[in-house]
C-alpha angles and dihedrals in degrees: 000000000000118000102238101208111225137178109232089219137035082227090174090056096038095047094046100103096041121101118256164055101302126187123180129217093004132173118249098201108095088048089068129080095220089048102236136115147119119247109278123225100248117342106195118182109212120202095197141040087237086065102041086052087049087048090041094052095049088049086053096049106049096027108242123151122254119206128189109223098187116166092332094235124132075026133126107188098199116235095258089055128211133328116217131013116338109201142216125188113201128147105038089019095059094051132109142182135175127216124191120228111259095231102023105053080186094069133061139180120222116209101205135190112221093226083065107113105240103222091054095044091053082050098048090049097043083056095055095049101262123138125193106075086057086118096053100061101115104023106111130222140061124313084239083057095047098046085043085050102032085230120200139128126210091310114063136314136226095271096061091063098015109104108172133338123227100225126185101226114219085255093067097253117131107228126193103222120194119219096256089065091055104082094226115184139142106329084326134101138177114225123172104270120263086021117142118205111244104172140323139217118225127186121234145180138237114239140128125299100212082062099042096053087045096052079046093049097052090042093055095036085055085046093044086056102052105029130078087237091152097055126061115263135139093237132245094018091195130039106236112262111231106292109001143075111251086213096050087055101048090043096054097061081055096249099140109115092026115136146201116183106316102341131088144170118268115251092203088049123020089196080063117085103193128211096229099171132350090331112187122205088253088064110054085038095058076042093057095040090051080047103047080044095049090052093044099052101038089047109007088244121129121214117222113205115246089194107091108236117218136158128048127270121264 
């Protein structure tokens, strides 16, 4: 009997009537930071939450998968891509604003949009003499990527400034969450299921901002020393197991510079896995499993991977 190859949804047709920029069939790979990724069915960039709740509401009702894209870091897009809508929030999603408390001028709240890219946000505010993001200067991404994945480095993490987080429900309802709903916890986080993130409110510090940028420069110049940040990765590939650095233990069996395809193990950071030439997802995961086989045999301890795995094989 031949297959007959056939799409689930007529996307074209169903996301007709929905606001924004749509491509079928797309690539994801530029919209990685380690460069790789299969076509997904439909990527729509939405410029407002009512369209994101119209887009949202067409997903529910003829069950098709939705999937954030934010700033496509900490992120392997498999080779056969993804299967559903793939999603980009720009316009009210990439917008900020700071408010002092009423009674500390000291203080201040920032009302901040998720599409908003991490590392520029930390600048802008550090300009204007606000402390608190210092530690994420560098870590690349979205602020929506860094509260889903509690992002931090040495420095600091999310949960220290994040407040509360503004979250779409799958019924459509918009919910203020505090942060104490939010199940932070190390690059880890519990949102309802089906939520989307709309915006957060962080808490931040007056200070001086000759001070600020200098405490940022050292931080990214150290970064810029250790880390792979010329070449494409998708940044820490395992979580750190209790007590131990994932990169000193993968170092230590030698496996810096060892390669599958076109990925190979960084030889600055051993935790990095780099795109050095036309990588595929298959690669760096046959990479990460020679390198999770390699730990647990050597010290009976099993890396988790930090890098969050979406899309089917091809």
């Amino acid at each position: 009997m031949a297959l007959v190859s056939c799409l689930r949804w007529d996307l074209p047709s169903l996301l007709r009537e929905i606001p924004g920029h749509k491509e079928f069939g797309r690539s994801l790979a530029p919209f990685t930071s380690i460069r790789i990724g299969g076509p997904a069915d439909a990527l729509v960039r939405l410029e407002s939450v009512e369209a994101l709740r119209r887009l949202q509401a067409v997903a529910q009702e003829h069950a098709i998968p939705l999937f954030i894209l934010g700033g496509g870091s900490n992120l392997l897009i498999r080779d056969g891509g993804l299967r559903g809508i793939a999603v980009l929030l720009r316009g009210a999603f990439r917008t900020y604003k700071v408010q002092r408390c009423a009674t500390v001028s000291a203080v201040a709240q920032a009302q901040v949009g998720v599409g908003y890219p991490l590392s520029r946000l930390a600048l802008q505010l550090a300009r204007q003499g606000w402390s608190g993001l210092e530690f994420a200067y560098g870590i690349p991404g979205t602020l929506g990527g860094a509260m889903v994945m509690n992002a931090g480095t040495n420095l600091g993490e999310m949960s220290q400034v994040l407040m509360s987080a503004r979250v779409l429900l799958a019924d459509g309802q918009e919910q203020h969450l505090p942060v104490s709903a939010l199940g932070l916890r190390y690059r880890g986080s519990s949102y309802p299921a089906g939520a989307v993130l709309l915006a957060a409110t962080l808490r931040l510090q007056a200070g001086e901002r000759e001070r600020i940028e200098g405490a940022m420069r050292e931080a990214y110049e150290r970064r810029q020393r250790t880390q792979p940040l010329s070449q494409p990765n998708a940044g820490s590939i395992f979580k750190n197991p209790p007590g131990q650095a994932a990169g000193r233990l993968i170092e230590a069996l030698g496996l810096k510079g060892v390669r599958i395809g076109g990925a190979m193990i960084s030889p600055v950071h051993a935790n990095f896995i780099v795109n050095v030439g036309r990588a595929t997802a298959a690669d760096v995961e046959a990479l990460m499993a020679q390198v999770q086989e390699r730990v647990r045999a050597t010290y009976d301890i099993n890396l988790a991977p930090e890098v969050h795995i979406v899309g089917e094989e091809e």
